[in-house]
N, C-alpha and C positions, 0 to 999 in steps of 0.2 A: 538231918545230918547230925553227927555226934560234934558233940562240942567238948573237948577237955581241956586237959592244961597246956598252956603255951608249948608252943615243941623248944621255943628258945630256951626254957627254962631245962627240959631235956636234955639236951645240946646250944652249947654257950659260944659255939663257931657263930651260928645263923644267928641275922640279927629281924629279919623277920621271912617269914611262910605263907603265902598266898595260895590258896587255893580253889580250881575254880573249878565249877561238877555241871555238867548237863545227864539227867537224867531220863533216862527213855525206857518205856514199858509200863505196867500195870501197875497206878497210884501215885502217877506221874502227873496224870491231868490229860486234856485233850491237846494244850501245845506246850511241853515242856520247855521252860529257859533259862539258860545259862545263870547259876549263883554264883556268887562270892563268897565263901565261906571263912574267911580268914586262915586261922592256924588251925589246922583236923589232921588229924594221921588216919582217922576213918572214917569214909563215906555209907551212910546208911542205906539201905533198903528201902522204900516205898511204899513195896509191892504189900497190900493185907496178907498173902497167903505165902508171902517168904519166912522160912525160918533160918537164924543166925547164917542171914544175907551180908550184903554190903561187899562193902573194896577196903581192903586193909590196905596201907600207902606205908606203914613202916620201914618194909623193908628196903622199895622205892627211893623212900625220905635218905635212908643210909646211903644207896650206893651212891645218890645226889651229894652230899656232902663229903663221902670221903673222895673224889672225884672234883667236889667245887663247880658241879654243873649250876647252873643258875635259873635254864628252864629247862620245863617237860612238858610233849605232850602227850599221853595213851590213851586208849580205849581197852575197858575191861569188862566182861561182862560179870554176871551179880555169882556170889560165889555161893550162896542159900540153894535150898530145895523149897519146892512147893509141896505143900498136901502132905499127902501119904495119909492112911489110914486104914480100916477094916476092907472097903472094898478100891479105894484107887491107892499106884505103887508113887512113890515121889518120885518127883522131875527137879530136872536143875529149873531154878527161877533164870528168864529170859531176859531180865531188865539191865539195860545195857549203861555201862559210867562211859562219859567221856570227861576227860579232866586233864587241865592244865597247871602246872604246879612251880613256882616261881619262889626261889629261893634268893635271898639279899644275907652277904654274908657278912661279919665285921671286918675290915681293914687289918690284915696280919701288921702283928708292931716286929720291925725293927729287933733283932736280939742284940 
């Protein structure tokens, strides 16, 4: 899973970003389980034969906050291809996100 910089620092509404990924499909393991990943706007791919895979969450992250939702749950699947080459054509990669995403925002002050 990609790890970068705090989303708080991004946006200074949220005061923190949980987020939590079950991953399913090839480079998963035999029984995938539920992580915690803290603050991510992107979940990675797995799969050895995904390329520029994963779940982007930015856009997600936005409508969560201009809205002040607080939780989410979806299921997405990987947005990579597999393969491709001289003799096979690429396929979408099959590995499936589930993720729940819990946003804690600051206390609006008073004007």
């Amino acid at each position: 899973m990609s790890w970068q910089r705090p989303y708080r620092e991004l946006n200074p509404k949220v005061e923190e970003l949980i987020v939590t990924v079950l991953e399913e499909g090839k480079g998963t393991g035999r029984s995938p389980e539920w992580q915690t990943l803290g603050s991510v706007t992107q979940l990675d791919c797995h799969n050895p034969l995904c390329q520029r895979g994963g779940v982007d969450l930015h856009h997600t992250l936005r409508e969560m906050v201009a809205t002040r939702r607080a939780e989410l749950e979806n299921v997405k699947m990987c947005r990579g291809t597999e393969g491709g080459g001289s003799r096979v054509a690429p396929r979408h990669c099959l590995n499936r996100f589930a993720y729940r995403i819990s946003l804690a925002y600051e206390a609006e002050r008073p004007a």
